[in-house]
Structures are given as C-alpha cells and as structure tokens.
C-alpha positions in Angstrom: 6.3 -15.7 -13.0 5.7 -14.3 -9.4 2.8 -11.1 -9.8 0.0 -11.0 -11.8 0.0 -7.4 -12.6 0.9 -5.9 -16.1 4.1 -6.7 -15.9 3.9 -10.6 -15.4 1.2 -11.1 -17.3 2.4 -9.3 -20.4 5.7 -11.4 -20.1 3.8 -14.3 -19.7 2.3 -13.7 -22.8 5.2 -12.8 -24.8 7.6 -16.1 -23.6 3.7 -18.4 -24.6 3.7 -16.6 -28.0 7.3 -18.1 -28.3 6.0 -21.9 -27.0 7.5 -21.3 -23.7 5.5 -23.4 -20.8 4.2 -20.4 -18.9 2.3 -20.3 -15.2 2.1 -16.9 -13.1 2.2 -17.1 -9.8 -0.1 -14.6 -7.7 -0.2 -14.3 -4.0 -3.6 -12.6 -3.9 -5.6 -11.7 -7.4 -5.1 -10.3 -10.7 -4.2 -6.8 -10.7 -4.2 -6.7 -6.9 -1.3 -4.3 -6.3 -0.9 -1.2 -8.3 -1.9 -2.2 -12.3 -5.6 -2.9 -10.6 -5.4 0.7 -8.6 -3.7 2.8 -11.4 -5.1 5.7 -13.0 -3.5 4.3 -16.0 -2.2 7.0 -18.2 -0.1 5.8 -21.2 2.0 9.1 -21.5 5.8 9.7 -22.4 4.9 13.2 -20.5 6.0 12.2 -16.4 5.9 14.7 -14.2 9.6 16.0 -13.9 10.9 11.9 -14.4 13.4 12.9 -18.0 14.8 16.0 -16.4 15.6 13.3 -13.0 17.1 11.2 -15.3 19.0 13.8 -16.9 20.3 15.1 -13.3 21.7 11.8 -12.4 22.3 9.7 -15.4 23.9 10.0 -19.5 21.7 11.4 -22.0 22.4 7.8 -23.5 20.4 6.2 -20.7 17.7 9.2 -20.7 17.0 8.5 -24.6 17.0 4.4 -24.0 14.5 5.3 -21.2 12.3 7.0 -23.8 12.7 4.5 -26.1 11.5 1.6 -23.9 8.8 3.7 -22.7 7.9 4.7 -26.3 8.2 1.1 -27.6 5.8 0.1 -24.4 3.5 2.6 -25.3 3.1 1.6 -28.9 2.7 -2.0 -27.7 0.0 -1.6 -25.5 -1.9 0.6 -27.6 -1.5 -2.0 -30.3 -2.8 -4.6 -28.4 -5.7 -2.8 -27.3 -6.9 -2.0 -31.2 -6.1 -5.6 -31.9 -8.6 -6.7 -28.7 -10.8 -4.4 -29.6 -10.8 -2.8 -26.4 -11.3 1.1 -26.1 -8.7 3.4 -24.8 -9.1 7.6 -25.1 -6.5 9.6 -26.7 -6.0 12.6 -24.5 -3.2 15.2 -24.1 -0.9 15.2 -21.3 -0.2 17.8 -19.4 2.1 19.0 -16.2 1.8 22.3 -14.4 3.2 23.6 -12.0 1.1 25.4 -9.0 3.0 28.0 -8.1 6.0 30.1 -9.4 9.1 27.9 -7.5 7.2 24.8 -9.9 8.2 26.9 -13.2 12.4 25.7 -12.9 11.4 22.2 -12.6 8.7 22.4 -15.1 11.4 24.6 -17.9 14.2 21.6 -17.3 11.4 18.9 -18.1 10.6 20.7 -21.6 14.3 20.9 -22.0 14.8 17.3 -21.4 11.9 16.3 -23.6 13.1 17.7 -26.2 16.6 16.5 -25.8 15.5 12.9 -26.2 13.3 13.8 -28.6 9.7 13.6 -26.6 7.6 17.1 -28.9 6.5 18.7 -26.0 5.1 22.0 -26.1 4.9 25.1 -23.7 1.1 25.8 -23.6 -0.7 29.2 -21.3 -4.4 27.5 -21.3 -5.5 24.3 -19.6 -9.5 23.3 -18.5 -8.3 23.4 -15.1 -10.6 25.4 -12.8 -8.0 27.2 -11.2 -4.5 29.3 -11.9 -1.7 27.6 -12.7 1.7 29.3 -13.5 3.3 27.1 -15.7 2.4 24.4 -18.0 3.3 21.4 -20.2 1.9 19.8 -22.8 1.8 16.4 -24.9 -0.8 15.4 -27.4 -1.4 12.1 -28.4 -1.4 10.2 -25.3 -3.9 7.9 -24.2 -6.0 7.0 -20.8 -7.0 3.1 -20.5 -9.1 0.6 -18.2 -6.2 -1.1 -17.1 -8.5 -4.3 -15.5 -10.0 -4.9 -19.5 -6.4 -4.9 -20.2 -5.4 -7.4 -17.5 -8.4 -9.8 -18.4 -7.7 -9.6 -22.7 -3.7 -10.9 -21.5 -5.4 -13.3 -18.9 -7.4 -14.6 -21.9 -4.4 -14.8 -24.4 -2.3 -16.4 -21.6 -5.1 -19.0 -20.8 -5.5 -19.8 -24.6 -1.7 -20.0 -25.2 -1.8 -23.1 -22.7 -0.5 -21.2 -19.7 -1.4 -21.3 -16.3 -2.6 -18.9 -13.6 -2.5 -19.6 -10.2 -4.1 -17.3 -7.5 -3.2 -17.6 -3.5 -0.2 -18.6 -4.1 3.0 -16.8 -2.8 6.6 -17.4 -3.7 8.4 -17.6 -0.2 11.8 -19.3 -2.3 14.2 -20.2 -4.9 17.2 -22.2 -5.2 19.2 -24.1 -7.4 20.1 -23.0 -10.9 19.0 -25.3 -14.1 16.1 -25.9 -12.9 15.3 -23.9 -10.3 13.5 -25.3 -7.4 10.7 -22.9 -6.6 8.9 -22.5 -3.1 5.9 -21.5 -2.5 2.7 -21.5 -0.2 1.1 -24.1 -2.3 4.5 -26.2 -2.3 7.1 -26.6 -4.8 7.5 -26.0 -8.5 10.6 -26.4 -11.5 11.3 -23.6 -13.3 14.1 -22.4 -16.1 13.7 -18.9 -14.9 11.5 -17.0 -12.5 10.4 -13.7 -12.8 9.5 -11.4 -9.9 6.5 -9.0 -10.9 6.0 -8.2 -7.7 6.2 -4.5 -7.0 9.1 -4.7 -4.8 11.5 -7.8 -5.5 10.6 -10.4 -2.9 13.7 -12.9 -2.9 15.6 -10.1 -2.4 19.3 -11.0 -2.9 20.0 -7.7 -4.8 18.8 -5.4 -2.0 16.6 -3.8 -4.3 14.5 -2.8 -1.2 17.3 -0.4 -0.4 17.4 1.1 -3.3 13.8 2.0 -3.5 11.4 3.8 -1.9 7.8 2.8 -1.3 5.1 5.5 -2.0 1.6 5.2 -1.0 -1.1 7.7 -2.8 -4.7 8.0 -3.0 -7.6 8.4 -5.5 -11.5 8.9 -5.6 -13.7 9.1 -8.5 -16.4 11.8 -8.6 -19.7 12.1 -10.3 -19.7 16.2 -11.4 -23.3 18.2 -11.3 -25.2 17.9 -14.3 -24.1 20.1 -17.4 -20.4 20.2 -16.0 -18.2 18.1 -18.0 -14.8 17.3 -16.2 -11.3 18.3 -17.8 -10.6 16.3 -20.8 -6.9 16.1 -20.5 -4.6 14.6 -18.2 -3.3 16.6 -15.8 -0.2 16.4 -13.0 1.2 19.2 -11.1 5.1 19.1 -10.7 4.9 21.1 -7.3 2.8 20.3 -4.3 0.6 18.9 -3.2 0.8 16.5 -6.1 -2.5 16.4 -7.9 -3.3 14.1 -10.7 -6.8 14.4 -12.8 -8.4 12.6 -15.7 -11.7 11.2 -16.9 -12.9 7.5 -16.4 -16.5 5.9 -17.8 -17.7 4.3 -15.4 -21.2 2.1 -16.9 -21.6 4.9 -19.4 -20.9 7.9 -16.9 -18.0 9.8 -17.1 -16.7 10.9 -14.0 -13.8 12.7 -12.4 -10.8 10.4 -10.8 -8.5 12.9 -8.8 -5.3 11.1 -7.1 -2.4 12.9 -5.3 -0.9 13.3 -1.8 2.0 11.0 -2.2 3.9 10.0 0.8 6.4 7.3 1.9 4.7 4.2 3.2 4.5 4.2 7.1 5.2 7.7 7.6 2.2 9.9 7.0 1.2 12.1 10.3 -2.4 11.1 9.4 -3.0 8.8 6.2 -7.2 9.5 6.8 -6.0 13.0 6.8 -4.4 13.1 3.4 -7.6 11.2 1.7 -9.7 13.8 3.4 -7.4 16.7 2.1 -8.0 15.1 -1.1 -11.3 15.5 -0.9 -11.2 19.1 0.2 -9.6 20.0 -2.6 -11.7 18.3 -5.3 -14.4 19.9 -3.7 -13.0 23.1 -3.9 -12.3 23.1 -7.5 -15.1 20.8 -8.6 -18.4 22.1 -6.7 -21.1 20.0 -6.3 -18.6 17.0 -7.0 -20.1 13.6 -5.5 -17.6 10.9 -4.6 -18.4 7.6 -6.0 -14.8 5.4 -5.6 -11.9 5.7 -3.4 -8.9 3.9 -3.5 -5.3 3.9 -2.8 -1.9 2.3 -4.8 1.7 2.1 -3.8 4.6 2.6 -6.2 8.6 2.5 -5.7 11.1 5.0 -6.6 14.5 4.2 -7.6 17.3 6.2 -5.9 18.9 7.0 -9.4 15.0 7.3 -11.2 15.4 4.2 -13.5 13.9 1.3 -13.7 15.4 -2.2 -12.3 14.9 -4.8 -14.9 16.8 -7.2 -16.2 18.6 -10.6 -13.8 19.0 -10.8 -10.3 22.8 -10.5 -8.9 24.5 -14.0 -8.1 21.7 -16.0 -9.5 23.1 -17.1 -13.1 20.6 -15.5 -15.0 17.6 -17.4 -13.8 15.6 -15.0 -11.8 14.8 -11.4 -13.6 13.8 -8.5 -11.3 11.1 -5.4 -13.0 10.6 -3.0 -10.6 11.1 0.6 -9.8 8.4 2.4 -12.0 7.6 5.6 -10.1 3.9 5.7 -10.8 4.9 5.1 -15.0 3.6 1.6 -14.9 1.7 1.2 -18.2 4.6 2.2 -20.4 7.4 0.8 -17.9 5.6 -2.5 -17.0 5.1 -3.4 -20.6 8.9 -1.8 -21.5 9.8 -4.6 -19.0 8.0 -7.2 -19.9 9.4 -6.9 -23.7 13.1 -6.4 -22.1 12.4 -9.6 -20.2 11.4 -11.9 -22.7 13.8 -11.1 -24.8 16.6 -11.6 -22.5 15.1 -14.9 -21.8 14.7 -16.3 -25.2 18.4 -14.7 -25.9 17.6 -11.3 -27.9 18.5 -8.1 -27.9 16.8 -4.8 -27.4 19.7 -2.3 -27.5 17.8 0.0 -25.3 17.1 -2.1 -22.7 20.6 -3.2 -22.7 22.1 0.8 -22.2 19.5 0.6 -18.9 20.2 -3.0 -17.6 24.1 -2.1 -17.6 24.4 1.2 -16.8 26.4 2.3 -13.4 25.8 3.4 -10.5 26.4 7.5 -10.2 27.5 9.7 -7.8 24.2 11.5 -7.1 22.6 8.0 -6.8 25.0 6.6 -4.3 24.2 9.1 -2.2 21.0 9.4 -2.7 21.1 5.6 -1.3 23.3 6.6 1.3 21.1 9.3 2.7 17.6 6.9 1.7 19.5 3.9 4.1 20.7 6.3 7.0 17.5 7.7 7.2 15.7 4.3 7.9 18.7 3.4 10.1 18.1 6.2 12.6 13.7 5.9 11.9 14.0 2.1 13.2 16.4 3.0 16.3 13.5 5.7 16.7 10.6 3.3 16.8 12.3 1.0 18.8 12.7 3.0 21.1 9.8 4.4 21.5 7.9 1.1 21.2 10.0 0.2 24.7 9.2 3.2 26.4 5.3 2.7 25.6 3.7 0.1 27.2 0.3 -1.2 25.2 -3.0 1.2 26.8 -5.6 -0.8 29.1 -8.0 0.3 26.4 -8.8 -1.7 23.0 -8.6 1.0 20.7 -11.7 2.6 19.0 -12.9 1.0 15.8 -10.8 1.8 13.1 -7.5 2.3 15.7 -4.3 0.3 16.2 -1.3 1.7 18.6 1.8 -0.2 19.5 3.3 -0.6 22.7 5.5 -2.7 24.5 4.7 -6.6 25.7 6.5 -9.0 27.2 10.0 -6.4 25.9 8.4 -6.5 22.7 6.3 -4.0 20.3 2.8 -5.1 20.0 0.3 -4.1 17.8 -3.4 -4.0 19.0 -6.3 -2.8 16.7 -10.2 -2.7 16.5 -11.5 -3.0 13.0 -15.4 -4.4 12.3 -15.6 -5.1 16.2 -12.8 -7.4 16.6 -9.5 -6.6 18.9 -6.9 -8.1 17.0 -3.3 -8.5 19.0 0.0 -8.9 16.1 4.0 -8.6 16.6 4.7 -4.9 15.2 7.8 -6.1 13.8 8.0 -6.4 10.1 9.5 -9.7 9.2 11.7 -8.6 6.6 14.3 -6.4 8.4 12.5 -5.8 12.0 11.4 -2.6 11.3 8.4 -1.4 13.6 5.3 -1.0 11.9 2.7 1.5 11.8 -1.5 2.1 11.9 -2.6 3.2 8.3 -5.7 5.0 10.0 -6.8 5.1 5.9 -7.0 1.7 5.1 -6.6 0.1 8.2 -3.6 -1.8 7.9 -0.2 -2.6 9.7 2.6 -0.5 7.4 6.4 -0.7 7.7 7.9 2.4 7.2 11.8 0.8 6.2 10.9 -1.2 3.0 7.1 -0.8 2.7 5.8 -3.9 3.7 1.9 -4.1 4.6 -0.2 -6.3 6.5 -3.8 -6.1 7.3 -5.5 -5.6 10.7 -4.7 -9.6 11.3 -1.0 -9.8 10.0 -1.7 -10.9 6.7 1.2 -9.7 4.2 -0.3 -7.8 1.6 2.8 -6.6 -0.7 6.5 -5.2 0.0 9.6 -7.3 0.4 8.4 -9.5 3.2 7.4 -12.6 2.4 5.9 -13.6 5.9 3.1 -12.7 7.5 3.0 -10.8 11.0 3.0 -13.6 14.3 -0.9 -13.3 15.6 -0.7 -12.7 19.7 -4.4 -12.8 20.2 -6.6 -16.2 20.4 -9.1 -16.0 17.6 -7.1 -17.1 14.8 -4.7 -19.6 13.2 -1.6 -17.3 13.9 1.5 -17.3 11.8 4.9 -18.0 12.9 7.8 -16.2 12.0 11.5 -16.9 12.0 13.8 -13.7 12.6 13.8 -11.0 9.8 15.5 -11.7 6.7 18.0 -9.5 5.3 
C-alpha cells in the first residue's frame, strides 16, 4: 500500500480483517496530503458533482456513483460508532451566490433525485448574507478526520500490519510477486496499491486525465455570544466558499475554505488566502483566525473516480484517485471496491464505474485539459530563456526563475536561507512555479510540489528537484519520466 491517507489505510484494514499480510507505505506521515487537511464532510450533497456526472456519463454510472458513495458513507459512520469516536450530524447544503448559480443549482436537485439522493429545495439558510438559491440535505455528518486516521492506524497495527513512514515508492516490476522499489530499498508484494493522490507509477497516464486543485482553509474563533452556522455550506458559483463548525479543545469555531485554483497557476496564491480572509471577515465580524491551511485535490476530466487496476500491469497494482474534494465517502467507496477486487469479490457498483467508457464530452475534455498544458509549458519555457536569474536573492518568502547555464533556475529566500533548485519538474519537464502562500516550488502540468529545497512533496513525480546551491546534499535527477 503506497499513501497513508484514508484511502490506504482503510484498505489496509479491510485486506488484515481478511488475514492478508498488510504494510503501507508513506513517503511523509499519516494523513499528510489531503485526508489530514480536509474539512471532512461525509455528505452525498456535492456541490454540482451528480448533475457533472449526468452531463457526461449513463444514469447507470451516476446511480453506481451514489451507491459507492452511499455505501462509503454508511461505513465510515459505522466505524466511527463502533470506535466510539464522535462525528456531528449536520445538514448539507449548496447555494448559489448569485442568479446565473440557480441553472446549475436546479440540474443538481434534478439529478439528486434521479438517483435517488432526497434533496430538498429550501429559501432559509444561517448564512449571514443573501443567497439566491439553495439546496438542502439532512442527515449528513462532519468528522475529525485525523481521530479517524489514528482508530484505522490502531486496527491496522493490532491486525499485525505494518506502517512505514519516509518511505517513498520510486518502482515496481515484475508480476507474481511484484518487486517493489522504494527509498528504503526493496520489498515483495502480491499487489500494490497506490493511495497516493495522484498515481505515482504512472503507466495509465492518469496525470493527464486529472487536474490538480489547490484550495485553502482557516479556522476562526467568532466573538462571544455568536454561534457559527450549524450546517454545511458550499456555494455552486464563485468564488467557491465552503463553511462548517469544528471543536477545537472544547471551542467551536468557524473553518471557512474556498478559492480553488489549478496548482501552479494562481496570479497570487498569498492573494487568494488573504481574499479568504476578507471575506470571512466581512460576513463574520469580529472573527479571529486561529488555523490556516491548504489541501490539493484532482479532478477527473469525465468527474468519476479512477479506481480499480492499473492498465498493462496484470492486475497487480490498483489505482484510487480522482475524488474532487469528495474524499471521505470516495476514499472509503475505494478502499471497499479495492479489497474486494483483491480478494476476488464483487461489488456490482464498483464494477459499472471500473468499466465504464470513455465519452465524448470527456475525450475532449482531455483533449482541451492536454493542449492547454502543451502550449503553458512551451510558454514557460520560453520565458524562462528569455529571463535571466536577478543579481538580487529574493526577499524572504520570494523565489523567481530565470535562466542558468540555458537552463531555468529556481532561486528563493525562505527563514534566511538562499536556496538555488532546477525549475524543471522531474516528471514531464514542466517549469515550476513560486507558491508565494506556502512557499513551495509548484508545477503547473501535473501538480507536482516541492519545497523551498527540492524536496517532492506529492503529484506524480517521484523525484525530487536537483539542488544547485552548496548547502545541502542535492538530489540528482535523471530526465523526466513520461
């Protein structure tokens, strides 16, 4: 297993419970990518994601996509009663800013109901401020999803399986067993399962089917006497805005997300966690910020989840990916799906999504995705040639790219130390960008990160970025993978 988010884990679980030898593989920590930054809303109410479905795909796959989510929503539920951990049952709720948000918002109900999902047209919401449209779903639930992680680490741990931190799958080859490689060296293995976000291993070309999206949250303490909206809110139009209640050592405070954006390719990513803030402000006044955090998520060109084997690879290494910000009812929809193809069941739901075909509207929705990223890295190529690096470090909290030696360079200051990296992400050579937000290296092709001293942080790449400067160990890279 390769990711210890919800996904692995929970299939890690499931295959123990059967007396499958189990480990999990994790390049950083538990819940480092986006279970650990979710605002983790259990809800079969997603935005506009049914009537997407319906607009591209049968109304067979549309109800198996219900199905799987509503089967992953019972489970986790279940297994948080039987853990005794605490989860809130809250009603869902999408609106829609503006009048042009009421279509969208009128083919979601009709969806809904289509695949049989009891939402409800509703006029009143706690939201302090107009809205021109709304959705509504009761009996959904907020949860902690980091309990969640550690209750399934626990079970995993107890089951005789292993957990391995720091450890990053690089490779796999053979087929009965497969030979496993990894930063920590090689391991066996009947199957291997890649949890990771994004597939890394990528003989599918998964990356190009998806698209990476970064987005940002902050917690906020309200004034006294102000209680924050009990439901959970999303707005269908932008800017995206996503609210709900978290206790936090007894206090329950206000998490606001939003301002979604393709990784790499924000004009400002500081400005769109500052815009965030301006708003919550706004709405909430006297709101104090207490957390801030960001998550990325991938969105599949034809809005269904990947899950199920890898292409060309008999059956031995399974792909779960492509959630668009649905993780707790997709990840643990996957992670059921999984096992059971593994240990040779059937779930007929999972079945009507891991076979469907590709459509028309998807295709080119791929098309246009790929020909988009063509001309962005012949772009930033260019321009990385014309610009040659500045005499000047840049600021704290800065990075540019320019060219050195006929190649793009990346130079940053972060904490007082001038760091010098290739800019070119060692999956497909696209040229990366400065995150000004979190202050890392970002590709905007595939989504690959890196920090400020070329460390891979998640995306396709397995590699980290070649270090140019002479205060560190470096990394070398062969040339990009495809």
């Amino acid at each position: 297993m390769a990711g210890a988010g919800l996904t692995g884990l929970t299939t890690a679980v499931l295959l123990a419970r059967s007396g499958q030898r189990t480990a999990v593989l994790e390049a950083r920590h538990i819940g480092a990518a986006a279970t650990g930054n979710t605002t983790a809303k259990v809800s079969l109410l997603q935005g506009t994601k049914f009537s997407a479905i319906a607009a591209k795909q049968s109304r067979e796959v549309l109800q198996a996509y219900v199905s799987g989510n509503r089967e992953g929503q019972q489970w986790l539920l279940r297994y948080l009663e039987d853990n005794g951990l605490d989860y809130q049952v809250r009603t869902a709720y999408s609106y829609a800013h503006s009048h042009p948000g009421l279509e969208p918002l009128q083919q979601e109900l009709e969806a809904c109901l289509s695949a049989g999902v009891p939402a409800r047209w509703t006029e009143s919401t706690e939201l302090p401020f107009p809205t021109a449209g709304v959705l509504a779903l009761d009996d959904q639930a907020q949860i902690h999803p980091t309990l969640l992680l550690q209750a399934l680490l626990d079970e995993l741990m107890e089951r005789g399986g292993a957990v391995h931190t720091g450890v990053r799958v690089v490779d796999a080859s053979g087929s009965a067993p497969l030979t496993v490689q990894t930063t920590a060296g090689t391991v066996q293995a009947d199957h291997l399962v890649l949890a990771t976000g994004v597939p890394v291993l990528d003989r599918g070309g998964y990356f190009a089917k998806l698209t990476g999206e970064r987005s940002y949250a902050s917690a906020y303490r309200l004034p006294a006497g102000r209680a924050p909206p009990q439901g959970m809110y999303l707005s269908v139009d932008s800017p995206g805005r996503s609210t709900r209640t978290a206790e936090v050592n007894g206090e329950e405070l206000l998490l606001v997300g939003g301002n979604g954006h393709m990784v790499g390719r924000a004009e400002s990513h500081r400005g769109a966690v500052e815009d965030l803030h301006t708003w919550t402000v706004q709405h909430f006044p006297g709101a104090q910020l207490t957390h801030r955090w960001s998550a990325q998520d991938y969105q599949p060109a034809d809005s269904v989840p990947f899950v199920g084997p890898l292409p060309r690879r008999g059956g031995r290494i399974h792909v779960a990916t492509g959630y668009s910000k649905w993780g707790m009812t997709n990840a643990v929809a996957a992670a059921l799906a999984l096992s059971s193809q593994i240990l040779g069941g059937s779930m007929p739901w999972a079945e009507t999504l891991s076979s469907r075909r590709p459509t028309v509207s998807a295709v080119l929705s791929g098309v246009q995705k790929n020909v988009s990223i063509g001309a962005r890295m012949g772009t930033d190529w260019a321009s990385a040639e014309l610009q040659s690096l500045p005499e000047q470090v840049p600021p704290e909290g800065s990075g540019v790219v320019g060219r050195s030696g006929g190649r793009p360079v990346g130079i940053s200051t972060l904490g007082g130390a001038v760091r010098q990296v290739s800019a070119i992400c060692p999956h497909m050579g696209g040229v990366l960008n400065w995150n000004d937000a979190e202050c890392t290296w970002d590709c905007p092709l595939h989504a690959s990160r890196f920090t400020a001293d070329g460390t891979l942080l998640e995306g396709p790449a397995v590699n980290n970025l070649t270090r140019l400067d002479d205060d560190g160990p470096g990394s070398s890279n062969s040339a990009p993978s495809g």
